[in-house]
C-alpha positions in Angstrom: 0.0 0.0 0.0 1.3 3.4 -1.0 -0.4 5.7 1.8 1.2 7.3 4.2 0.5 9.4 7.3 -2.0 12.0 6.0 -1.9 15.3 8.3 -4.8 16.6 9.7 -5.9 20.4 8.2 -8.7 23.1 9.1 -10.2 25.8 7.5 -12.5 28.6 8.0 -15.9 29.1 6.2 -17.3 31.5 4.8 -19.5 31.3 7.8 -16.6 31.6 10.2 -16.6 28.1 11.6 -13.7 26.1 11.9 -13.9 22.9 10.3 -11.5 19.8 10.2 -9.9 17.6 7.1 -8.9 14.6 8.1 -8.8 10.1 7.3 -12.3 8.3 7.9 -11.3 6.5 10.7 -13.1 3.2 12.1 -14.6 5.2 15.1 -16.2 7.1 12.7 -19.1 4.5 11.8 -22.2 6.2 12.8 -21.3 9.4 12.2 -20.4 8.6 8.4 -23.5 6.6 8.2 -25.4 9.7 9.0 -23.7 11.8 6.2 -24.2 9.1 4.0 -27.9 8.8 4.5 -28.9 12.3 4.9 -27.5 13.0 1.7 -30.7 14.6 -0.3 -31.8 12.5 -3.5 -31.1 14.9 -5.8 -27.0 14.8 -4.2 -27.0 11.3 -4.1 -28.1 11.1 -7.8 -24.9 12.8 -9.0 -22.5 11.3 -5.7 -22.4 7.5 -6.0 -19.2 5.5 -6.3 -20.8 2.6 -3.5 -23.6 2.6 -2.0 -24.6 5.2 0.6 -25.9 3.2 3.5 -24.9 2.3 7.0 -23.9 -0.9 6.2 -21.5 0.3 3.7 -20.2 3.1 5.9 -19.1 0.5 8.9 -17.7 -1.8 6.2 -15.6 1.1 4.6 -14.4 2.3 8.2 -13.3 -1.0 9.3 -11.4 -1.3 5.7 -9.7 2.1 6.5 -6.2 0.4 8.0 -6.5 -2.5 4.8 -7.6 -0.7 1.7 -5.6 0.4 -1.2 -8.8 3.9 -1.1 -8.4 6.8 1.1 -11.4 8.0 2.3 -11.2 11.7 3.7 -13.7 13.5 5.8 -14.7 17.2 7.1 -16.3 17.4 10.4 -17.4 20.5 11.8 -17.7 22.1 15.2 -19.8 19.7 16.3 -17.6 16.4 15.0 -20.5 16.4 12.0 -19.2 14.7 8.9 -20.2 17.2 6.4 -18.2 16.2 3.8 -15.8 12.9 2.4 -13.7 12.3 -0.6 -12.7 8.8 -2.0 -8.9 9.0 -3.2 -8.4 6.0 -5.2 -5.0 4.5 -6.5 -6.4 1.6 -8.5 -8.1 2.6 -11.6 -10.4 0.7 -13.3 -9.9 -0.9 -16.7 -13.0 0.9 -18.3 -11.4 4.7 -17.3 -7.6 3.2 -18.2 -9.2 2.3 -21.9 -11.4 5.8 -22.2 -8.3 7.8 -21.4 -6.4 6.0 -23.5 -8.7 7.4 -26.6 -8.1 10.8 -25.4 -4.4 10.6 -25.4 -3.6 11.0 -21.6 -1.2 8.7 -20.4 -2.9 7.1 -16.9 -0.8 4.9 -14.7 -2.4 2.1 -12.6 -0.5 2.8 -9.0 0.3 6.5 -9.8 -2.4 8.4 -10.7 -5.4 9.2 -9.1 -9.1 8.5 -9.5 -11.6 11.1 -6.5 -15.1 11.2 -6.0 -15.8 14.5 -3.6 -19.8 15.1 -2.1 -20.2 18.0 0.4 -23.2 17.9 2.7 -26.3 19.8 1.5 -26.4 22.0 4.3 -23.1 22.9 3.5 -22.9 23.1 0.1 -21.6 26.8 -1.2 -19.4 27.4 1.3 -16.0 27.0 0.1 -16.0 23.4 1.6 -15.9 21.0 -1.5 -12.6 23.5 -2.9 -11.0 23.3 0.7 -10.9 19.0 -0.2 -10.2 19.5 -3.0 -7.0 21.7 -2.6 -6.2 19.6 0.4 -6.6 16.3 -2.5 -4.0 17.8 -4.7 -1.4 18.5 -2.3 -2.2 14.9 -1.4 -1.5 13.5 -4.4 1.5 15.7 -5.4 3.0 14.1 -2.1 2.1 11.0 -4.1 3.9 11.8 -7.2 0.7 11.8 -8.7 0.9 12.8 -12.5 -2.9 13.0 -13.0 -6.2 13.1 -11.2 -9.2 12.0 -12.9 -13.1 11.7 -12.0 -14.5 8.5 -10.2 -17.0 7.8 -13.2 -16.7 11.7 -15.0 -19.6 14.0 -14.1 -22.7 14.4 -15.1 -22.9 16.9 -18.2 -25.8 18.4 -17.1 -24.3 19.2 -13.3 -23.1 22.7 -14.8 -22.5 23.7 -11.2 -19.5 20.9 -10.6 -18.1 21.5 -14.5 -17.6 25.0 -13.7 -16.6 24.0 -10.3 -13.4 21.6 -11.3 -12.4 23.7 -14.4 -12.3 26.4 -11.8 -9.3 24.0 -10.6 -7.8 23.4 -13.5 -9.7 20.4 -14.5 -10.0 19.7 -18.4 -12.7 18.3 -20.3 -11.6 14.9 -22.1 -14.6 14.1 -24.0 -18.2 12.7 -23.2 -19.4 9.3 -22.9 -22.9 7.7 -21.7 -23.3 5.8 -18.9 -26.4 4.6 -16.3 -28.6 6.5 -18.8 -26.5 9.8 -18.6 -24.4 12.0 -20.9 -20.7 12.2 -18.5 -17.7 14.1 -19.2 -14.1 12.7 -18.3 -12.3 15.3 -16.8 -8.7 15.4 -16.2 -5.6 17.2 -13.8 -2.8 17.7 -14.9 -0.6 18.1 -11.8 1.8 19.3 -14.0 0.1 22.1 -15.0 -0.3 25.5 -12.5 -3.3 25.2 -10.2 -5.5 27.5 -8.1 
């Protein structure tokens, strides 16, 4: 396994509350189960790389020592998981064959596939680019070349397009899946980023 010890980081919203970056742990069971499942439908129709359940949040918890996925979480003042992020080394073999068509050189065990959700509630709040910052100094400790999209985004989420090109995310090219136009978007960690 590749990980090592991830520090611990906070940040201050645009609220003014101090919140907290940090590994899922396996303590953090019911708490994580409660983000999971509070998640509104409309969020958990565009957030969905396992299932977002109880169940799966004490399995992934217990996995957090054994897995070859980093799971990260933001608790608030209140030790409230309000937002996670799955940092994946392996990639699968249907995103290593679609970025192959687009000419960008993935490497299983070095590059990076992440699938961000920030609570409802919290949503808009400089939360989701505070992981996501956090992600990329991850993975640049890493040596991370790239950092792609769990399974894209939806091209109809306007909101998260704009939101990762805002980061320096590129647009590979579209492709259909569960019924839904997706683009493949793409890091370059070698480019400059926000």
């Amino acid at each position: 396994m590749k990980w090592f010890n991830v520090n611990f980081s906070s940040f201050k919203t645009k609220d003014g509350e101090i919140i907290v970056f940090r590994p899922l742990e396996e303590g953090d069971a019911e708490a994580f189960g409660k983000f999971l499942t509070s998640l509104s439908e409309e969020t958990k129709k565009l957030f969905g790389p396992h299932p977002l359940t109880k169940e799966e949040a004490g399995k992934m918890c217990l996995q957090t020592k054994f897995s070859n996925t980093l799971r990260m979480i933001v608790s608030n003042s209140n030790s409230e998981i309000i937002g996670y992020i799955v940092i994946s080394y392996p990639l699968r073999e249907s995103q290593l064959q679609r970025y192959e068509n687009y000419d960008v050189e993935l490497i299983q065990g070095r590059d990076l596939c992440i699938a961000p959700c920030v609570s409802d509630d919290y949503q808009g709040k400089g939360i989701g680019g505070f992981m996501l910052q956090e992600t990329i100094k991850i993975a640049k400790n890493l040596g991370a070349k790239y950092i792609i999209l769990w399974q894209g985004t939806q091209k109809s989420n306007k909101r998260a397009i704009d939101y990762y090109k805002k980061f320096g995310f590129r647009i590979n090219a579209e492709f259909e899946r569960y019924d839904h136009a997706n683009y493949d978007l793409t890091l370059s960690l070698d480019d400059d980023i926000v």
